[in-house]
N, C-alpha and C positions, 0 to 999 in steps of 0.2 A: 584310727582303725575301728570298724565296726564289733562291739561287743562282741556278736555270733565268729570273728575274725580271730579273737583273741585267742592266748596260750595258756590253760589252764595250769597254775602251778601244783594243785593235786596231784596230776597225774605224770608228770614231767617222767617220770621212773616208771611208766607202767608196763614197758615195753621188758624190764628188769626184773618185777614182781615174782611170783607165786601168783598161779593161777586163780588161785583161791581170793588173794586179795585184787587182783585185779577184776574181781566179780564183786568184789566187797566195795571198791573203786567207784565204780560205773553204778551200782546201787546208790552209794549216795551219792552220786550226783545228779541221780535220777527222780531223787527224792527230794529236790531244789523243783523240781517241774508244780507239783503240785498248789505249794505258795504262790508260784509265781503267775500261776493261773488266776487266781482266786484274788489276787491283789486287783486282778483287771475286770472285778464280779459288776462292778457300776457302766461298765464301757460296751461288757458282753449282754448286760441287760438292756441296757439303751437298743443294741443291732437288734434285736429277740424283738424286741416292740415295732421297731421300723422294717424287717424281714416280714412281719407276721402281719403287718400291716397292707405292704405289698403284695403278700398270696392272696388276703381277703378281697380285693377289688382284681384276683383273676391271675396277678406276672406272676413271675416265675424265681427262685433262687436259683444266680447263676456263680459258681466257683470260677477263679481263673488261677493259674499257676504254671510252674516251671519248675520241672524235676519232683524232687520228695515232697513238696508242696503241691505239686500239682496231681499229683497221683493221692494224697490224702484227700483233696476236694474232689477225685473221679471215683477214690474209696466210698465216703460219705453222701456224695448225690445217688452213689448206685443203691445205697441201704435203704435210703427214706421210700421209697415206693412199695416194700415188701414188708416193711414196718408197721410204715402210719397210712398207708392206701393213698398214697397221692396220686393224683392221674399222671401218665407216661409225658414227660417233659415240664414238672410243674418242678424239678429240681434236676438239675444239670452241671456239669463240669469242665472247663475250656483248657488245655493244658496244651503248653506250648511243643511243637513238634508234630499237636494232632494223635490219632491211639496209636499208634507204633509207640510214642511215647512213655507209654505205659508202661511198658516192661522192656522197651529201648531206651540206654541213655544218650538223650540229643543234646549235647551242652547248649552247642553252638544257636538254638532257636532259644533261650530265652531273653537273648541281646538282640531281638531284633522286636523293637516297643510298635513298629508300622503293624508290624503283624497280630499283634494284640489286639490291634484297633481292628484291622480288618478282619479278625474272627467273631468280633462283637458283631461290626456289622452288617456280615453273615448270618449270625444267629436274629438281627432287628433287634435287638436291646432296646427297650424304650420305657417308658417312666412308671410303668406299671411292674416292674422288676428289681430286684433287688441282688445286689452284685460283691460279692465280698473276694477281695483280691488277697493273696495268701503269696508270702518269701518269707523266707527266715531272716535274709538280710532288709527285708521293706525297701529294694534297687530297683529289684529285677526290670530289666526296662520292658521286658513282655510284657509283662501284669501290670507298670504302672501304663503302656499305651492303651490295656484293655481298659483300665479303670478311669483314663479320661477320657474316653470315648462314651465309655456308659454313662459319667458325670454329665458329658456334652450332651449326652441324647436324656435326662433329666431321670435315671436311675439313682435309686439310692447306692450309694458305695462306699462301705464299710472295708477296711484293712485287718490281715492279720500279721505278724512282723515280731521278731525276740528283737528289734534292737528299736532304740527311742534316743535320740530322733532320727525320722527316716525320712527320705523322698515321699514313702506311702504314704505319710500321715497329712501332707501340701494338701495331696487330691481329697483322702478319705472324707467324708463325713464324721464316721466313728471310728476311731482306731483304737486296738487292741494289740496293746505288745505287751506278753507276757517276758521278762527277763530273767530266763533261764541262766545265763551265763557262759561263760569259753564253755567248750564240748569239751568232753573227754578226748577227744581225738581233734587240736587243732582243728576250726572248718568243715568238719563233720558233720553237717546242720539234718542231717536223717536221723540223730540222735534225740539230744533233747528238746531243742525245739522243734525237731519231727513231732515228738511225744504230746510238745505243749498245743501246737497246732492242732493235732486229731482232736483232741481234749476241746479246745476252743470250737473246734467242726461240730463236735456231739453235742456240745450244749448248744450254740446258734440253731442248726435245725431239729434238735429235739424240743429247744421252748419254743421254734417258731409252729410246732405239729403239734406241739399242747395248746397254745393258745388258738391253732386251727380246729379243738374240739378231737385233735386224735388219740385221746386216750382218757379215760373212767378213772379218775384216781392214779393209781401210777399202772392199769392192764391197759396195754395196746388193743383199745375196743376195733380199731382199724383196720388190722393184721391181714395179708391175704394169703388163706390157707390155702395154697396153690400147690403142696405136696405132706405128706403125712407128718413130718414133724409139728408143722403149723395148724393141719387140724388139730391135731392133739394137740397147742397149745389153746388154740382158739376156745375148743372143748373147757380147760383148763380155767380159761377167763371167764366162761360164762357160770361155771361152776361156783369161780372163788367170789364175782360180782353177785349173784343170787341167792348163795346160801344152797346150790341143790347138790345132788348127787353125779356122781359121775354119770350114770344110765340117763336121769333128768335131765342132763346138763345137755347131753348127745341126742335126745329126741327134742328136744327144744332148740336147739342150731338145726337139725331134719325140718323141723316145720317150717321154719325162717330161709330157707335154701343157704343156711351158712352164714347169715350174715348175724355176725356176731354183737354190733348195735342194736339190731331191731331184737334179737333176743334177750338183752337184758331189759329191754321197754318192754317187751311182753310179759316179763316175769315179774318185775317192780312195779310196772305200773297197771296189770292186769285186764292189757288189754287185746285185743286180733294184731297180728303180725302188721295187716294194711295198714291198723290204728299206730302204732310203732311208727311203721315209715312214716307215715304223715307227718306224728307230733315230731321224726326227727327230722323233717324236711324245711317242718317250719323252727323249727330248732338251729339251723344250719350245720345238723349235725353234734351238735350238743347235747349230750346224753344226759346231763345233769336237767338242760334246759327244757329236753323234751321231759322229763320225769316232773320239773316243779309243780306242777297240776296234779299230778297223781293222786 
């Protein structure tokens, strides 16, 4: 039986409890997720290198899933765009069922592996992309037909999976299974390896957006302030990057039309806004790289 299958004996009474401890219950077992991430730190750095690799020469990161898996890799491709400023399709999400899926539950499409295949190649998957396949059980036969398809068509394909050994890890390249443990709820895989999954999504494309130069130390120099909370962060960044003033920080994003890179190259390295773009043009967006001259 698949670990993620098992019966936890923690909780066997929990249906029994006080409310109280059955909040006390699901706490600690929630706090098995964290280890269990971080034991897999060598496997998630390897994906981060070969993801980050693949955006640099142009593809794409593409998520693929079925059910709570598949809606955390439709969670997470939809974030990276408003975040780190990726162009519109430079990260994406395949979940079985299609968007009804999203907030419909379709059992019945993630047993069907043809169709995996055939929504890769829908999308052209091809070698310049980078494909990380996401189940709690490492079966699904949706995601494992997506992930040999993208394998056939010469994509990197990384797994994410709580149980070892899996079907996923035949195909993967890299896999990652964090071993969370039984759920608190028999089978329940929206629980903790929901949780360890997310966790595994945040770091894969947030080191693969740091290593693409989108972010100054740990400020989202990338951000796109497309409504007032984000200027006022944007504001915020060029503030904390420069050393100015709030008033300084907001006529210096005004002269830059907003953009939040070329303002701190103007203000560090002292030079016109076009000097900025250039040095961050040839920089490939490296704010550190554009400033080394300074």
């Amino acid at each position: 039986m698949r670990l993620t299958e098992t019966i936890n004996p923690r909780t066997r009474d929990i249906d029994r409890v006080p409310t109280l401890e059955m909040v006390r219950l699901i706490a600690e077992e929630d706090a098995r997720v964290a280890p269990a991430v971080a034991a897999e730190a060598e496997n998630i750095a390897c994906a981060i290198d070969a993801i980050a690799e693949r955006l640099q020469r142009g593809g794409r990161l593409i998520y693929i899933g079925a059910g709570t898996s598949g809606r955390l890799g439709v969670l997470d491709a939809a974030e990276i765009p408003p975040t780190f400023g990726a162009p519109p399709g430079r990260a994406m999400a395949i979940i079985a069922g299609g968007a009804r899926a999203i907030t419909e539950s379709i059992e019945g499409a993630e047993d069907d592996a043809d169709a995996g295949a055939r929504d890769f190649a829908r999308v052209n998957v091809a070698d310049n992309d980078a494909v990380v396949g996401i189940a709690a059980s490492g079966a699904t036969p949706y995601v494992l037909g997506g992930m040999r398809e993208a394998k056939r068509r010469g994509a990197f394909v990384a797994g994410v999976a709580c149980n070892r050994p899996s079907p996923m890890q035949e195909i993967a390249e890299v896999m990652i299974a964090p071993l969370v443990g039984p759920e608190v709820i028999a089978g329940s895989t929206r629980l903790k390896s929901g949780t360890a999954q997310k966790m595994v999504l945040n770091m894969l494309s947030t080191g693969a957006m740091i290593k693409q130069g989108k972010t100054f130390g740990n400020l989202m120099v990338d951000v796109q302030a497309t409504n007032a909370k984000l200027r006022e962060r944007a504001r915020r960044i060029v503030e904390t990057a420069c050393n100015l003033s709030s008033d300084e920080a907001g006529a210096l994003l005004a002269r830059c039309n907003g953009e939040v890179k070329t303002a701190i190259v103007v203000a560090l390295a002292r030079v016109s806004p076009e000097e900025a773009r250039q040095r961050l043009r040839a920089a490939k967006g490296f704010v550190r790289e554009a400033l080394r001259n300074a």
